[in-house]
NUDOTOR-345527 format. One line per field, with one value per atom (N, C-alpha, C): residue in one letter; atom name; x, y, z. Coordinates in Angstrom, 1 decimal, always signed. Example, Ala and Ser with C-alpha at 12.3 -4.5 7.8 and 13.67 -1.06 7.14 Angstrom:
<pts>
r	(a, a, a, s, s, s)
a	(N, CA, C, N, CA, C)
xx	(+13.2, +12.3, +13.2, +12.8, +13.7, +12.9)
yy	(-5.7, -4.5, -3.3, -2.2, -1.1, +0.0)
zz	(+7.8, +7.8, +7.8, +7.1, +7.1, +7.9)
</pts>
This chain:
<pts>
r	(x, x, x, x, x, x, x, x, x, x, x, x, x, x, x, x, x, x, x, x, x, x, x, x, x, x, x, x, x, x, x, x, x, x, x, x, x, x, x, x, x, x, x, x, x, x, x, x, x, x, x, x, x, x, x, x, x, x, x, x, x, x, x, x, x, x, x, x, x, x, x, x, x, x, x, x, x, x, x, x, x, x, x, x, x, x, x, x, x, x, x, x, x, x, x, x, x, x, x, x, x, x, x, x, x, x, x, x, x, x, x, x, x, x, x, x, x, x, x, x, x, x, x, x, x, x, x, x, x, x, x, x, x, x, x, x, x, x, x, x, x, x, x, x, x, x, x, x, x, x, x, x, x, x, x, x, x, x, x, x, x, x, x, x, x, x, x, x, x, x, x, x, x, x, x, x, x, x, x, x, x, x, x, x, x, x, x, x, x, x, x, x, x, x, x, x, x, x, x, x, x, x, x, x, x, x, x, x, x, x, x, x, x, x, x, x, x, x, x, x, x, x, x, x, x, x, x, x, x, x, x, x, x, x, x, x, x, x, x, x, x, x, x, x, x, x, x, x, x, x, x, x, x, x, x, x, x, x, x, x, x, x, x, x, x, x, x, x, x, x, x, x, x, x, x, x, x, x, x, x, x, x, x, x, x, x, x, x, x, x, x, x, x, x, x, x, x, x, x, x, x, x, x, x, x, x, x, x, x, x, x, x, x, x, x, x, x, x, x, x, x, x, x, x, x, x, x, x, x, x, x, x, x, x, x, x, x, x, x, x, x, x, x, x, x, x, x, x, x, x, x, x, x, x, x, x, x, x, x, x, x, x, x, x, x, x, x, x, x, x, x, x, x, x, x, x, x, x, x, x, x, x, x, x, x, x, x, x, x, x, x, x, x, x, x, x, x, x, x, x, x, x, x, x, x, x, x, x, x, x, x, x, x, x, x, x, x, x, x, x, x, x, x, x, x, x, x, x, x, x, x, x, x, x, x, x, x, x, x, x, x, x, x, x, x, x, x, x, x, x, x, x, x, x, x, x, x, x, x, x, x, x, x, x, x, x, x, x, x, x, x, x, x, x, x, x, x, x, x, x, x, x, x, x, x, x, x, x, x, x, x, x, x, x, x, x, x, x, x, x, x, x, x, x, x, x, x, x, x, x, x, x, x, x, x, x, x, x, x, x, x, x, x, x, x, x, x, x, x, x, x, x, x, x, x, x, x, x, x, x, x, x, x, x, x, x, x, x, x, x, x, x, x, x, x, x, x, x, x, x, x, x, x, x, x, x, x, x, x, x, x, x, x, x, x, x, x, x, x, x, x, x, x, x, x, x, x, x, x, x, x, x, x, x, x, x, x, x, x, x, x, x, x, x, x, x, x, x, x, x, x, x, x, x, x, x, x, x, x, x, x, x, x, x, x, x, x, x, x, x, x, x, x, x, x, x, x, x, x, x, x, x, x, x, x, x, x, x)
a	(N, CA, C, N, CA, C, N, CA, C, N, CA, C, N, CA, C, N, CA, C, N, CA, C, N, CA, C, N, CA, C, N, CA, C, N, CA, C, N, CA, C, N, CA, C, N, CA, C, N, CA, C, N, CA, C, N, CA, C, N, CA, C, N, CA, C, N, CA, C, N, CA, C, N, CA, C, N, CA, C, N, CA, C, N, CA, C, N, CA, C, N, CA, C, N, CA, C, N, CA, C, N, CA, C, N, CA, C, N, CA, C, N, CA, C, N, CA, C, N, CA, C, N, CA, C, N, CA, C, N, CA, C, N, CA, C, N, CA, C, N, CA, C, N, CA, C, N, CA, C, N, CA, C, N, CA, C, N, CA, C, N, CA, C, N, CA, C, N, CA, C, N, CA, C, N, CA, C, N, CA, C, N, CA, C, N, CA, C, N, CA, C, N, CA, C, N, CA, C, N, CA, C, N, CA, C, N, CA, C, N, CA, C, N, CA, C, N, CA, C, N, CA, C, N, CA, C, N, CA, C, N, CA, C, N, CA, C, N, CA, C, N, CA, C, N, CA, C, N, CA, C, N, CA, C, N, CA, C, N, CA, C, N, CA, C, N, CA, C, N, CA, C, N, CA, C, N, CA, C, N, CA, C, N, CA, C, N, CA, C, N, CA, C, N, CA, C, N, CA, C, N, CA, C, N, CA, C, N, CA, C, N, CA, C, N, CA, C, N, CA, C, N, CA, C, N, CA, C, N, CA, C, N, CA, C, N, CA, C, N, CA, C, N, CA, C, N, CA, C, N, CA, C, N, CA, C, N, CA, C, N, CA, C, N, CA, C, N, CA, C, N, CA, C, N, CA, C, N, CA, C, N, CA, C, N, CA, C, N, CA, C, N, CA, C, N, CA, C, N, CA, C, N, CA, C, N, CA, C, N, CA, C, N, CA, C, N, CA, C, N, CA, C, N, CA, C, N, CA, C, N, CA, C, N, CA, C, N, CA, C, N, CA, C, N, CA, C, N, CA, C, N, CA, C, N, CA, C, N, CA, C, N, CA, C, N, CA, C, N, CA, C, N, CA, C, N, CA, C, N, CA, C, N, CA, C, N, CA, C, N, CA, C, N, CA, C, N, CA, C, N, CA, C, N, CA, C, N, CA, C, N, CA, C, N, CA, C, N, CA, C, N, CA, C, N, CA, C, N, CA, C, N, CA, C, N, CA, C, N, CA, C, N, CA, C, N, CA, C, N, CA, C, N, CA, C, N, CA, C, N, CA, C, N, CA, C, N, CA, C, N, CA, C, N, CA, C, N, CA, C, N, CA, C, N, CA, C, N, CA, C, N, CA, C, N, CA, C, N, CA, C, N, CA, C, N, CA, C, N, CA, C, N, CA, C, N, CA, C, N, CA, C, N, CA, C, N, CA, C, N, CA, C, N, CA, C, N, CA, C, N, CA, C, N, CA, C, N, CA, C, N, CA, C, N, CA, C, N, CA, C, N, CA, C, N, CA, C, N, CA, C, N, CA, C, N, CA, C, N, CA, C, N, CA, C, N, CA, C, N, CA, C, N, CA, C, N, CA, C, N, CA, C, N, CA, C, N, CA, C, N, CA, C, N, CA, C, N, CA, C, N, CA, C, N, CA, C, N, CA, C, N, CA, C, N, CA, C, N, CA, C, N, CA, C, N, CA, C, N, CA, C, N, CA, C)
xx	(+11.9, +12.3, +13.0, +13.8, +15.1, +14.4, +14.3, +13.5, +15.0, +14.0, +15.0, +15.3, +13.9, +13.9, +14.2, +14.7, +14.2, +13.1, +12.5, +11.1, +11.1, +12.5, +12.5, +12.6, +12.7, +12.3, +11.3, +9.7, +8.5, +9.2, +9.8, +9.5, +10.0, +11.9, +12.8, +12.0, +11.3, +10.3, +9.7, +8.4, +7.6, +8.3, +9.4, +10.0, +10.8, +11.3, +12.0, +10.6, +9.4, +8.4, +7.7, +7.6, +7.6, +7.9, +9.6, +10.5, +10.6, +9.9, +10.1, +8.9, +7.4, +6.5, +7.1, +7.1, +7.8, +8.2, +9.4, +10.4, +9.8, +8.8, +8.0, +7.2, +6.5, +5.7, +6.1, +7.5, +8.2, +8.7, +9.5, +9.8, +8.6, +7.1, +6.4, +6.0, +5.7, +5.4, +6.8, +7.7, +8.8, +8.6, +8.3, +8.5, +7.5, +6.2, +5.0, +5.3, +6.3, +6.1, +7.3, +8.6, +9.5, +8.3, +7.7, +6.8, +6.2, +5.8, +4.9, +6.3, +7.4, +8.1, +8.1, +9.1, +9.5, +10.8, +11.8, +12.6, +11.9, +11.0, +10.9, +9.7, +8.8, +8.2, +8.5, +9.3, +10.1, +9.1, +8.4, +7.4, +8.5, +8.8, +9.6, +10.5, +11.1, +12.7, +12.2, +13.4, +13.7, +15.1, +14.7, +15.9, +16.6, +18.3, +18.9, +18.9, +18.3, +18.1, +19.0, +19.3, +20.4, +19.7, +19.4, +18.2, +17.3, +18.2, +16.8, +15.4, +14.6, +13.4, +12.6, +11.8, +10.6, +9.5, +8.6, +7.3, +6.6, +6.9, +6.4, +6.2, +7.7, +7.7, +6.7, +7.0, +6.4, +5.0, +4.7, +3.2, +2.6, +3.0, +2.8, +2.7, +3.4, +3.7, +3.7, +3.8, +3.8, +2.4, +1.6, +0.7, +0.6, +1.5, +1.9, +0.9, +0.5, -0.6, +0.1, -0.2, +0.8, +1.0, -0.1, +0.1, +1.0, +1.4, +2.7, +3.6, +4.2, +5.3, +5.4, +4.3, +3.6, +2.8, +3.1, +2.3, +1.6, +2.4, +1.4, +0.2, +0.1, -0.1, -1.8, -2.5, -3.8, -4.0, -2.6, -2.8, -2.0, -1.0, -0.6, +0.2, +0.0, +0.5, +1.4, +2.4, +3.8, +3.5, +3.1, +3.1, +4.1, +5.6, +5.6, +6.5, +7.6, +8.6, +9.2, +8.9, +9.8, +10.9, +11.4, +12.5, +12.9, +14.5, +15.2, +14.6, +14.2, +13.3, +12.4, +11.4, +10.3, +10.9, +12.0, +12.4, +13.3, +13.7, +14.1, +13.2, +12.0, +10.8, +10.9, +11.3, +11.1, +12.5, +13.6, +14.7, +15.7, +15.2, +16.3, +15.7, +14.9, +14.4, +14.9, +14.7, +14.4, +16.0, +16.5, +17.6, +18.3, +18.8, +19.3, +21.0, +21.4, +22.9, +23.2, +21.7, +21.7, +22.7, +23.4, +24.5, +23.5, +22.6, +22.0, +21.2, +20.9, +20.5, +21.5, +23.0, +23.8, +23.6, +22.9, +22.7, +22.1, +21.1, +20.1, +20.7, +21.2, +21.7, +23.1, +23.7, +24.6, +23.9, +22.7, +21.9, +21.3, +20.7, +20.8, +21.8, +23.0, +24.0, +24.6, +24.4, +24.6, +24.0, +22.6, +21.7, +21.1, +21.6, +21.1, +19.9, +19.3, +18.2, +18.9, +17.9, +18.7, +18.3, +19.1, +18.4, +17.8, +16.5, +15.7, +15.7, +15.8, +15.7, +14.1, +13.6, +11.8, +11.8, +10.6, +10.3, +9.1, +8.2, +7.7, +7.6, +8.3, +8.9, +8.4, +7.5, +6.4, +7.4, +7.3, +7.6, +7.0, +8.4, +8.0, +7.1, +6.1, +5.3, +4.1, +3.8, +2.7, +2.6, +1.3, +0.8, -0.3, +0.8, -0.2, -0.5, -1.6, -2.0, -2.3, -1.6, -1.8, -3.4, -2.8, -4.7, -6.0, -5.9, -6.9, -7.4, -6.6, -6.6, -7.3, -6.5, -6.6, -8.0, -8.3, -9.4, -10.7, -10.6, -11.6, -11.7, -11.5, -12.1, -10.5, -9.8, -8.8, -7.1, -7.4, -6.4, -5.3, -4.4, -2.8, -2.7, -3.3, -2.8, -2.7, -4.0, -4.5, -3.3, -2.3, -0.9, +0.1, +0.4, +1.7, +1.6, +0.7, +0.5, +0.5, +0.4, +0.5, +1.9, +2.1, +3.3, +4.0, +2.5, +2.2, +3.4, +3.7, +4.1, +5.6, +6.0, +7.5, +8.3, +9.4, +10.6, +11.3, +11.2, +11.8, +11.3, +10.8, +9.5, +10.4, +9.0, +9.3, +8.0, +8.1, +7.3, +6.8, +5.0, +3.8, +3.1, +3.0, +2.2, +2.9, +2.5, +3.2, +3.4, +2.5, +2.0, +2.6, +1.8, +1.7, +0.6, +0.4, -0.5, -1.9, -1.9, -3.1, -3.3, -2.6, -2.8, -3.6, -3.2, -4.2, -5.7, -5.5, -6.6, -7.3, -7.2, -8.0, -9.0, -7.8, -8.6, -9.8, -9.1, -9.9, -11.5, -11.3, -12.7, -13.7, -12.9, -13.8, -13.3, -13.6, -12.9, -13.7, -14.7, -15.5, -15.1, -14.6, -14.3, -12.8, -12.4, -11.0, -11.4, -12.8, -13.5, -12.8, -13.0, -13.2, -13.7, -14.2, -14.4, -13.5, -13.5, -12.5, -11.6, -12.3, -11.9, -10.8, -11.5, -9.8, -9.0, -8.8, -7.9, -6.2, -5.7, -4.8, -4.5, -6.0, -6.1, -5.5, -4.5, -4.4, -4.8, -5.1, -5.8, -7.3, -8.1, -9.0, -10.6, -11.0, -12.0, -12.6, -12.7, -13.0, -14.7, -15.3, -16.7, -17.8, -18.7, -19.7, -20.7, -21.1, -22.1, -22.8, -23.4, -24.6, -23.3, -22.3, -21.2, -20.5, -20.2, -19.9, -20.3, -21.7, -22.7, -23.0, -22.5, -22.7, -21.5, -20.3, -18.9, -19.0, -19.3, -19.0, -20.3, -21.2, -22.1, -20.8, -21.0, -20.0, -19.1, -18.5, -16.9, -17.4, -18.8, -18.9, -18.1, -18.0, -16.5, -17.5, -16.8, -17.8, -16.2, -16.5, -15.7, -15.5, -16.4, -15.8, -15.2, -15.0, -14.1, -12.4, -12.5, -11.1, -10.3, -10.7, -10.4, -9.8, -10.0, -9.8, -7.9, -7.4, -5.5, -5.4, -6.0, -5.8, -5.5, -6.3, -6.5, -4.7, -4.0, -2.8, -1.5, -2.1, -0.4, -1.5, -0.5, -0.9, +0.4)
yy	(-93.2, -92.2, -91.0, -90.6, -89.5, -87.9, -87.5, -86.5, -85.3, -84.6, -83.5, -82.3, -81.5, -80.1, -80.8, -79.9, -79.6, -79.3, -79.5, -78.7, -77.6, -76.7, -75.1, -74.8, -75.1, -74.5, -73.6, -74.8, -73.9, -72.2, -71.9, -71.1, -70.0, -70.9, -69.6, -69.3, -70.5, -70.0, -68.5, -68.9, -67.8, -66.2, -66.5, -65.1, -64.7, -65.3, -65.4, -64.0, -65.0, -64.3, -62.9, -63.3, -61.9, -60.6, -61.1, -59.9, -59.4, -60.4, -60.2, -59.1, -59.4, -58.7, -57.6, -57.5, -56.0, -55.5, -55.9, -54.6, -54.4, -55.0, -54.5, -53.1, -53.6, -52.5, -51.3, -51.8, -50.8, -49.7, -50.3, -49.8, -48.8, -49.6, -48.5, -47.5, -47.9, -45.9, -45.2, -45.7, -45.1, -44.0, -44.5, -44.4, -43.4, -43.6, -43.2, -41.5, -41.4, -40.4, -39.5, -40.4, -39.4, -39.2, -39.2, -38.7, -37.3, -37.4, -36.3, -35.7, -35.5, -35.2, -33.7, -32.2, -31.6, -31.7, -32.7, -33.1, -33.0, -34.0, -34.2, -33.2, -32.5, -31.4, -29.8, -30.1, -28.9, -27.4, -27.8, -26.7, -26.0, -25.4, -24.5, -23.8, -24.2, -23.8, -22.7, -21.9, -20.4, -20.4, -20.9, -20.7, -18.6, -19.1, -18.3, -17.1, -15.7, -14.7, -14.0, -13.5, -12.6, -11.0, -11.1, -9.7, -10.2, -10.0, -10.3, -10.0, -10.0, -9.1, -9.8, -8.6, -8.6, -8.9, -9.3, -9.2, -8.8, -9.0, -8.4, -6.7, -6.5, -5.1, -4.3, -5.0, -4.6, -4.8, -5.8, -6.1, -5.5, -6.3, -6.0, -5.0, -4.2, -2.7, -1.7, -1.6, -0.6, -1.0, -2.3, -2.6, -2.6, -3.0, -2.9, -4.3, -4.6, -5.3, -6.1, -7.5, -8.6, -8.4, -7.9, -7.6, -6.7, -5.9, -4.6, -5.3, -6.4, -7.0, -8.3, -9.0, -10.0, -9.8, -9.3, -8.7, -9.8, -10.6, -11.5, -12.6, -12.8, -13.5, -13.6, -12.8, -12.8, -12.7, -13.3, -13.7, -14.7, -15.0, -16.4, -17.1, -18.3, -19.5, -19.3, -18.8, -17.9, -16.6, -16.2, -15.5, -13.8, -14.2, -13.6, -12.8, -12.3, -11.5, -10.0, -9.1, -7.8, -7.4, -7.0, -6.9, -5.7, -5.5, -4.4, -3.3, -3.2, -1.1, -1.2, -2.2, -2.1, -2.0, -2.6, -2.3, -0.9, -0.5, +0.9, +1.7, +1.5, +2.7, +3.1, +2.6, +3.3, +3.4, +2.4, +2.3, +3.6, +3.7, +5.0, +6.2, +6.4, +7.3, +7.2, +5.8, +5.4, +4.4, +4.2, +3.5, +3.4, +4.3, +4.3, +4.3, +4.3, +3.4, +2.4, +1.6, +0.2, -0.4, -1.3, -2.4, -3.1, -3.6, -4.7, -5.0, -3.4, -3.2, -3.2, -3.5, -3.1, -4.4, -5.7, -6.0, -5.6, -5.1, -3.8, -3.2, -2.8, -1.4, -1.9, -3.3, -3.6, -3.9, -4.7, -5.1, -4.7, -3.1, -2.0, -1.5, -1.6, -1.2, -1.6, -2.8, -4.0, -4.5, -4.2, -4.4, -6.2, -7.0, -8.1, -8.4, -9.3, -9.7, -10.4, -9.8, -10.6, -11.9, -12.9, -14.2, -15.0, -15.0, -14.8, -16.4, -17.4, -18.4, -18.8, -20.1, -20.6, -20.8, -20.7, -20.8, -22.2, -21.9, -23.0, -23.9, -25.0, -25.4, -26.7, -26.7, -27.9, -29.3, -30.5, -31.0, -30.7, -31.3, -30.6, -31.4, -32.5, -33.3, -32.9, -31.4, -30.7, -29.7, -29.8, -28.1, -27.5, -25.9, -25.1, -23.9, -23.1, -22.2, -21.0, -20.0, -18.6, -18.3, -18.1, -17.5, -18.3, -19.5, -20.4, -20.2, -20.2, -19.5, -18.6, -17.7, -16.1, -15.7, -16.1, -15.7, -15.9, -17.6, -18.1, -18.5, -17.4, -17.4, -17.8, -18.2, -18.8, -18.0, -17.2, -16.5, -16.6, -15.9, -16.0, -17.0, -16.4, -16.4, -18.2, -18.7, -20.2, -20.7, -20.6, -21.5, -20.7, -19.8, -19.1, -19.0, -19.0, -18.5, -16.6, -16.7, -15.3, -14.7, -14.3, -13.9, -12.5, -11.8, -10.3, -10.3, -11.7, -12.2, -12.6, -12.7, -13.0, -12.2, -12.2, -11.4, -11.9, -13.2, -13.9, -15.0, -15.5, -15.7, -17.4, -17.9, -19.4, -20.1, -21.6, -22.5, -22.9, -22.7, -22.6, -24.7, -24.4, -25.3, -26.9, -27.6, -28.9, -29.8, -28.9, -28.9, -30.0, -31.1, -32.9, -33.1, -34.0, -34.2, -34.1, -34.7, -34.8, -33.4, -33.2, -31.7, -30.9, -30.9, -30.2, -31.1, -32.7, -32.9, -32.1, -31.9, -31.8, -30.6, -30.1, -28.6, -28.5, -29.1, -29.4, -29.9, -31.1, -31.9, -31.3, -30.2, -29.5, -27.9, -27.2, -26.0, -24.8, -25.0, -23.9, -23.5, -23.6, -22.9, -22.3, -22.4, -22.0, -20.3, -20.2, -19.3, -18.0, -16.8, -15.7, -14.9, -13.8, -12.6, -11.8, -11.7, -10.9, -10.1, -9.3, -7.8, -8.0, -10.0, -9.8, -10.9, -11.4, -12.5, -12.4, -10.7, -10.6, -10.5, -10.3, -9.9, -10.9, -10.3, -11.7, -11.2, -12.5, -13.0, -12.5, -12.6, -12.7, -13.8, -13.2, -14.8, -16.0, -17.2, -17.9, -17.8, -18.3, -17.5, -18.8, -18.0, -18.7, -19.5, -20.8, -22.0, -20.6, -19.9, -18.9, -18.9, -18.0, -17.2, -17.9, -19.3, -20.4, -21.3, -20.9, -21.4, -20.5, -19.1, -18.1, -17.9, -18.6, -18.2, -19.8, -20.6, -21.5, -21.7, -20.9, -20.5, -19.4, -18.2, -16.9, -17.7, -18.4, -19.0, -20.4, -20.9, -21.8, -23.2, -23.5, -24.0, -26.1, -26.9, -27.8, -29.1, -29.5, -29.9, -31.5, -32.3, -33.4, -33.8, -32.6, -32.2, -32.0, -31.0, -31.0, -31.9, -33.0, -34.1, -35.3, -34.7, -35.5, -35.7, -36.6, -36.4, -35.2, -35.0, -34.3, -32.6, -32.8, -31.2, -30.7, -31.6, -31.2, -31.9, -32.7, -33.5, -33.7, -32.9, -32.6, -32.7)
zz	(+30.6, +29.7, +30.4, +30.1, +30.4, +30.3, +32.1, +31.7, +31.1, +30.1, +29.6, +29.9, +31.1, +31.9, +32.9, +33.6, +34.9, +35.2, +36.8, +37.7, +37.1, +37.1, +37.1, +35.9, +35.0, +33.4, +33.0, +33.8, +33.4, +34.4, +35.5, +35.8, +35.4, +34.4, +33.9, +32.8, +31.9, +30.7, +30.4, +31.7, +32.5, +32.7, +33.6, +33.6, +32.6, +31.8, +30.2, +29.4, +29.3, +28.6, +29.5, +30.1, +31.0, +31.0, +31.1, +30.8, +29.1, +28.5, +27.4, +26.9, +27.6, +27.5, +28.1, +28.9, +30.1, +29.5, +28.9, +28.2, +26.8, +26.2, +24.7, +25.7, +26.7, +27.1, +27.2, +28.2, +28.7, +27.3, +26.3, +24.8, +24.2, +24.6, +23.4, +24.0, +25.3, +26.0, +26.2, +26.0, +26.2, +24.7, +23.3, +22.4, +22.0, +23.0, +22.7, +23.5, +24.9, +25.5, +24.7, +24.4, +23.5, +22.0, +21.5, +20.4, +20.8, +22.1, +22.4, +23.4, +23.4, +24.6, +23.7, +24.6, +23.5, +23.2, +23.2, +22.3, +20.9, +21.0, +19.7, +18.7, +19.4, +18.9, +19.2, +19.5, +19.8, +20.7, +21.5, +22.7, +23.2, +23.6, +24.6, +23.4, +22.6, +22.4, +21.5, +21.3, +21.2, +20.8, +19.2, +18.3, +18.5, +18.5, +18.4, +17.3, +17.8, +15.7, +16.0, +14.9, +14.2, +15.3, +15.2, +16.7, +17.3, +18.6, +20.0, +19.7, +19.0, +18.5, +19.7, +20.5, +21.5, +21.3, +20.8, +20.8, +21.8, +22.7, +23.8, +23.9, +23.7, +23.4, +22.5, +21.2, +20.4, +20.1, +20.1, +20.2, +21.5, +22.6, +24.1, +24.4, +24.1, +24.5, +23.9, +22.5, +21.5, +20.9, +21.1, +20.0, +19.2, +18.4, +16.8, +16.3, +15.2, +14.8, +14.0, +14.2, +13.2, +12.2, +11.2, +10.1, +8.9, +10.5, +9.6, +9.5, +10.0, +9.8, +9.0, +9.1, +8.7, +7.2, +6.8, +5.5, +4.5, +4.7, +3.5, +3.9, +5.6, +5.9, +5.7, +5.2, +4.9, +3.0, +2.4, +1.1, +0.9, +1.3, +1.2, +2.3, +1.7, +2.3, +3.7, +3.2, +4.2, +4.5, +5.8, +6.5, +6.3, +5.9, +5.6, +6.8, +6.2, +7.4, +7.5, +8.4, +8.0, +7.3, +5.9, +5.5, +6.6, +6.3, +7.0, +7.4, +5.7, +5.5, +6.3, +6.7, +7.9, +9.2, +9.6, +10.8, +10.7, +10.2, +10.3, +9.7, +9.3, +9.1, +10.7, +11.6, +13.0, +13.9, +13.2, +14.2, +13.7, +12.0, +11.6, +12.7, +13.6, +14.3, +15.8, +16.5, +17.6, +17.9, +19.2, +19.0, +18.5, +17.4, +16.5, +16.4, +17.8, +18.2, +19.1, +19.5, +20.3, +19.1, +20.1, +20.0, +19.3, +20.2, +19.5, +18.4, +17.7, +16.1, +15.5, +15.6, +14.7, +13.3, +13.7, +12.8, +11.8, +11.9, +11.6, +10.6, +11.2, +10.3, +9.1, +9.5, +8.6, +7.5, +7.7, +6.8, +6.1, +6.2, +5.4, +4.9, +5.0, +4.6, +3.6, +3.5, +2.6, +1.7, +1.9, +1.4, +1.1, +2.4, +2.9, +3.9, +3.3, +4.2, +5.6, +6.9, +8.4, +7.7, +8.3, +8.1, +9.6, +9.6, +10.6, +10.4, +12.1, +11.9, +12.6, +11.2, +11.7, +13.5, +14.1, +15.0, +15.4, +14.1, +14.0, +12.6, +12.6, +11.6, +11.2, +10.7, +10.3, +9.1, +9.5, +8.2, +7.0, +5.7, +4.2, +3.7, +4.8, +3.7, +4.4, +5.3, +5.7, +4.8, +4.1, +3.7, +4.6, +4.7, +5.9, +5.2, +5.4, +4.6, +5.4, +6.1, +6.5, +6.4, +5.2, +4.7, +4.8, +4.4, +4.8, +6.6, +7.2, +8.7, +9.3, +8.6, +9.5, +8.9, +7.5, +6.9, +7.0, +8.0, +8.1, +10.4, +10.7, +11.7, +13.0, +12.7, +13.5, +13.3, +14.8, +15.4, +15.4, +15.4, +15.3, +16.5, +17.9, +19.3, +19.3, +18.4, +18.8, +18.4, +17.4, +17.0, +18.0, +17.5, +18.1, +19.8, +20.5, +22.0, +21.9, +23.4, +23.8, +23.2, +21.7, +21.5, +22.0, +22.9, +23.0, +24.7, +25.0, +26.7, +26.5, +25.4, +24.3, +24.5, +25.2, +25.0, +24.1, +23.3, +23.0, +22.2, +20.7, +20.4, +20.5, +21.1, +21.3, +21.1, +20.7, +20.1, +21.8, +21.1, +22.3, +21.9, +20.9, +20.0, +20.1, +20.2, +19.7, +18.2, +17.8, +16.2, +15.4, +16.3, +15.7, +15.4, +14.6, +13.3, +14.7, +15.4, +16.6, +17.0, +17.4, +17.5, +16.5, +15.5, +14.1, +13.9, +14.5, +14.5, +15.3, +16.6, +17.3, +17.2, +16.0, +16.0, +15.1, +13.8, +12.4, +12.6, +13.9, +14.1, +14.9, +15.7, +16.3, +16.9, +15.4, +15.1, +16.2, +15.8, +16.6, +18.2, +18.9, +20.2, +20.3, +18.9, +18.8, +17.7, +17.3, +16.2, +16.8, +16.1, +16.5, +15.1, +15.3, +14.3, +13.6, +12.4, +11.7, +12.0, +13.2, +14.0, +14.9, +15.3, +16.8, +16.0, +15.0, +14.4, +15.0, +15.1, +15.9, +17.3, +17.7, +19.1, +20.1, +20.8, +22.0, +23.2, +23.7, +25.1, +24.6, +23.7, +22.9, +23.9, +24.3, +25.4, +24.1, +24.7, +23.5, +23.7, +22.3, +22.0, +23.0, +22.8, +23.7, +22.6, +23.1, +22.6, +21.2, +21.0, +20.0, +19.2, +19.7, +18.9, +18.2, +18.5, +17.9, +16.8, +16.9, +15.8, +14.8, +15.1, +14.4, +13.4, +14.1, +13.3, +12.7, +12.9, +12.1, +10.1, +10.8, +9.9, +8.9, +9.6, +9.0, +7.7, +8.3, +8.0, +6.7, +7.3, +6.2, +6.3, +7.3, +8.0, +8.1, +7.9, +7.7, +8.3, +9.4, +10.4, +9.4, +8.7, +8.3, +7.0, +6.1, +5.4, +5.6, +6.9, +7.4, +7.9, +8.0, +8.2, +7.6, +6.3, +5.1, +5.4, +4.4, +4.4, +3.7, +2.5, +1.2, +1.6, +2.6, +3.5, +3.5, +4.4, +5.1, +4.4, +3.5, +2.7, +1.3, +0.5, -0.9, -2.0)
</pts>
């Protein structure tokens, strides 16, 4: 009978499948590290705004409290942004011919909102809730970073579905007290104080876990 391989078949077979496994491997950590890269979650970047706004300065250095600018963020959902008249409750005083207010001031003039671009910009099939947050024990600083260290406000967070797990399943060492919710560089709470804010807060770790929590 007529043989039909060659000797060397089994070995191109072998390396045939091989390479075949290799490059599946090679494909899904490839796939798995661009997932977590910040291409794709966007950490570092520092969308371009209509005004260089500081936080640093302003928080950092003037101590101004998130909430004057941030107004709604301990009633709803959206956090909430300075119209014009808030930034000129101090700039119609202060700087008041920097170049780089003149958007500022056109925008008053015109009676246009700046159009401020998101920084951290969640997909539309996440629901996130400000107030659910701030109200119940968990800090600006823990999503946004040290915004107080911002010349320039840029995404700290990776804020992938894992990431919110990690927090939801085991919320308590991310806790703080009503008093420093704004506070940054805030120490995180100790083993008592932890059991004490998760009591406070009512806060029940295998609830938050649910889908229904975050896609509604």
């Amino acid at each position: 009978m007529a043989q039909l391989f060659r000797p060397r078949a089994n070995a191109i077979v072998r390396l045939v499948m091989a390479a075949f496994f290799a490059t599946t491997l090679i494909g899904a950590c490839f796939a798995i590290a661009l997932n977590h890269s910040p291409y794709l979650t966007g950490v570092g970047s520092t969308p371009e705004q209509p005004v260089p706004f500081s936080h640093k300065h302003h928080v950092g250095g003037l101590g101004i409290d998130c909430r004057y600018c941030h107004t709604s963020v301990e009633q709803s959902t959206f956090a909430g942004l300075p119209d014009t008249r808030t930034c000129m409750t101090c700039h119609s005083q202060l700087w008041t011919n920097a170049e780089m207010l003149e958007p500022v001031r056109e925008s008053l003039k015109r009676d246009e909102p700046l159009r401020w671009q998101r920084v951290h910009n969640l997909a539309d099939y996440v629901y996130f809730d400000h107030r659910a947050h701030v109200t119940n024990g968990v800090g600006c600083e823990s999503c946004h970073g040290r915004v107080d260290k911002m010349p320039l406000t840029s995404q700290r967070a990776p804020l992938t579905m894992q990431w919110c797990l990690d927090c939801h399943r085991s919320p308590a060492p991310h806790l703080r007290g009503a008093e420093a919710i704004t506070a940054m560089g805030h120490p995180p709470p100790d083993s008592t104080t932890q059991r004490q804010l998760m009591q406070q807060f009512d806060i029940e770790p295998e609830r938050m876990s649910e889908c229904d929590v975050c896609h509604r």
